[in-house]
C-alpha positions as CSV (number, residue, x, y, z in Angstrom):
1,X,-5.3,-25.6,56.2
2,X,-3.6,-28.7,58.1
3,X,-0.8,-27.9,56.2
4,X,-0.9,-24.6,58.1
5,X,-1.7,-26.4,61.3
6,X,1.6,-28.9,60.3
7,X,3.9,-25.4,59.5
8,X,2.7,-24.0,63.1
9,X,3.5,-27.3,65.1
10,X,6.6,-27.6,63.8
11,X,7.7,-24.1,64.4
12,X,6.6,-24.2,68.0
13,X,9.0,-27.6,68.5
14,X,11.4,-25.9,66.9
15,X,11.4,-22.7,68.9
16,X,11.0,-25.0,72.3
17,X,14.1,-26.3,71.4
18,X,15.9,-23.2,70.9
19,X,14.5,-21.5,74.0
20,X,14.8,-24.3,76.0
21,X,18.7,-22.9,76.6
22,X,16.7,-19.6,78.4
23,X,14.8,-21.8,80.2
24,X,11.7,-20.2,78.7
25,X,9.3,-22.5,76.6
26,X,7.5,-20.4,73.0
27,X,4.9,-19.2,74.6
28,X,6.9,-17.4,77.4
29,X,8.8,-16.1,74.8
30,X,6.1,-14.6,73.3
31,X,5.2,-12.9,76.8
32,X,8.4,-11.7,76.8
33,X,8.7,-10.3,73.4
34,X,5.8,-8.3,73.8
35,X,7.1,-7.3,77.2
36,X,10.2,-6.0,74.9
37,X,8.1,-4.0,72.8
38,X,6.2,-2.4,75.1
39,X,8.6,-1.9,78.2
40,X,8.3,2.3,78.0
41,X,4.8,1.4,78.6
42,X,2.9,0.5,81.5
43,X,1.9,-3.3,80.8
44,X,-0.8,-4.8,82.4
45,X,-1.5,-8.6,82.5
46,X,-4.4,-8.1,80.6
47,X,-2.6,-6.3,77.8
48,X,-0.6,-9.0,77.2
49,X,-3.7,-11.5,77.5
50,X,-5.6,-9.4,75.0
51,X,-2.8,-8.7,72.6
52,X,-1.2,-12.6,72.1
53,X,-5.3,-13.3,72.1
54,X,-5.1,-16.4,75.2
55,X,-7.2,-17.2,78.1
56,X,-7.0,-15.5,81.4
57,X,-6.2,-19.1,83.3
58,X,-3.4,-19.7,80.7
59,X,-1.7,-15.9,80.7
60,X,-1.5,-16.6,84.6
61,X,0.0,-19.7,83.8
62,X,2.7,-18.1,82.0
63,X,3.1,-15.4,84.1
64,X,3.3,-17.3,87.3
65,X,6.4,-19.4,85.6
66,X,8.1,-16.3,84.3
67,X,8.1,-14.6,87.8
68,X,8.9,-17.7,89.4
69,X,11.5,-17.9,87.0
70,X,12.4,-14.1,87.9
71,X,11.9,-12.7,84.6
72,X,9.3,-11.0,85.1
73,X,8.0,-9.2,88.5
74,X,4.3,-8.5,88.8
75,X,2.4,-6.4,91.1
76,X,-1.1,-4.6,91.8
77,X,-1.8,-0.9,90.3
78,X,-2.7,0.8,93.3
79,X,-5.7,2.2,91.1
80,X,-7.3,-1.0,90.7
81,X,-6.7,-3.7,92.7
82,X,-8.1,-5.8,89.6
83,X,-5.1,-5.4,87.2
84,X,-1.8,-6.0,87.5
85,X,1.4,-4.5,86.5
86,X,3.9,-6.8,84.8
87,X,7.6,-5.5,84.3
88,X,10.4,-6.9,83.3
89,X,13.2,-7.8,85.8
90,X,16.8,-7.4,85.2
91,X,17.3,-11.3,84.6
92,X,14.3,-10.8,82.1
93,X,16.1,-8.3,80.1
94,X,19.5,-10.4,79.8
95,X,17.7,-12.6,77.9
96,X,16.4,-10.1,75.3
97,X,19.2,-10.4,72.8
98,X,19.2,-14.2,72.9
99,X,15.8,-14.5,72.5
100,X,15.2,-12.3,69.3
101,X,18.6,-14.2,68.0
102,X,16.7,-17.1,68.6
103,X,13.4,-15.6,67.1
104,X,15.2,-14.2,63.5
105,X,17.4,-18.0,63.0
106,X,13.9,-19.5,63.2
107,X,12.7,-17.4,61.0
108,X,15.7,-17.2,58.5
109,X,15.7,-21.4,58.8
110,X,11.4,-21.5,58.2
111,X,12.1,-19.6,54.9
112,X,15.4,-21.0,53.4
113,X,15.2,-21.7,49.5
114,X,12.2,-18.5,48.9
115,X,12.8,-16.1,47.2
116,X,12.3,-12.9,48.4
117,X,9.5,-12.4,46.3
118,X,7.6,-15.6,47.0
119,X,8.4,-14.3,50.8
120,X,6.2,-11.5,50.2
121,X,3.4,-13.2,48.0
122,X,3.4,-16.0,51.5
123,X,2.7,-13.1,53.7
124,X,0.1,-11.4,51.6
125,X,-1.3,-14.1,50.9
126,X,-1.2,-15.1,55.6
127,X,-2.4,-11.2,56.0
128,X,-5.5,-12.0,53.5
129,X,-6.3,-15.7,55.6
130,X,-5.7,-13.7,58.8
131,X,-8.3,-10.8,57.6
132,X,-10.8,-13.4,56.4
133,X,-10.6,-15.1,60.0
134,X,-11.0,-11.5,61.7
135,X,-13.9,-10.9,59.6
136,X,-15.6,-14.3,60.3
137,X,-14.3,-13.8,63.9
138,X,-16.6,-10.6,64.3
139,X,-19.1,-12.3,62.7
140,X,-19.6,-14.8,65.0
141,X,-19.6,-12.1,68.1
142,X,-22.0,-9.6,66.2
143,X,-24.4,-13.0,66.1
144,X,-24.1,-13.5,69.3
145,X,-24.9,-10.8,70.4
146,X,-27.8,-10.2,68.5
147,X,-29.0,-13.5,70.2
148,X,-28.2,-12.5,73.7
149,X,-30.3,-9.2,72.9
150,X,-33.2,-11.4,71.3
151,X,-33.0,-13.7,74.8
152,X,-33.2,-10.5,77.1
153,X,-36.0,-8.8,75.1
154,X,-37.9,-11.7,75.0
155,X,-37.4,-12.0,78.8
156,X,-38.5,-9.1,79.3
157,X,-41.6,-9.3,78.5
């Protein structure tokens, strides 16, 4: 596994490198990508918090430096004064192309010299670590909760 730790770190200094042309470090690029993808949508800040799986102090991190940036604008749904609504600005969009260029030359450079066969045993063999860290994931909730409903019930009484 630290190999996988030492694959991820490198990729992320790689990719801060390429972005750093857009201004934009990984991580806002990853913001922005899923802003892409889900543009016909209405995208909450919380969305994007719960799908890239980060904190709420570090999402409003990001998206405090990609509105001050004007990539992004954000603003309050008038239903609920709790979420807000993240869109994409017109500078945000100009950067689309650039940034999945940027996003596919990583990729293409990661994987120079495998086949395309070993390309698809690698990702089976990620999707099966990823499930096993899901399942271990839910495991650790479920026991948690079971605890917090131990610590109530024996309050209780």
């Amino acid at each position: 596994m630290r190999i996988l730790r030492y694959v991820y770190n490198q990729m992320e200094r790689c990719r801060n490198a390429d972005f750093d042309a857009l201004g934009i470090t990984s991580s806002q690029a990853s913001v922005m990508m899923y802003l892409f993808k889900n543009r016909k949508l209405e995208v909450t800040q919380q969305n994007v918090q719960a799908a890239l799986k980060l904190s709420h102090p570090t999402i409003t991190g990001l998206m405090q430096r990609l509105e001050a940036k004007g990539f992004i604008s954000r603003s309050t749904n008038p239903n609920d004064c709790r979420r807000k609504c993240v869109t994409l600005t017109d500078k945000g969009c100009e950067i689309e192309r650039s940034l999945k260029t940027n996003t596919k030359g990583m990729e293409d450079r990661a994987l120079v010299g495998l086949s395309g066969d070993e390309i698809k045993t690698f990702e089976r063999c990620l999707c099966t670590i990823a499930e096993n860290l899901k399942k271990e994931e839910e495991n650790i909730s479920t026991q948690r909760l079971i605890r917090e409903m131990k610590h109530r019930t024996q309050r209780t009484r």
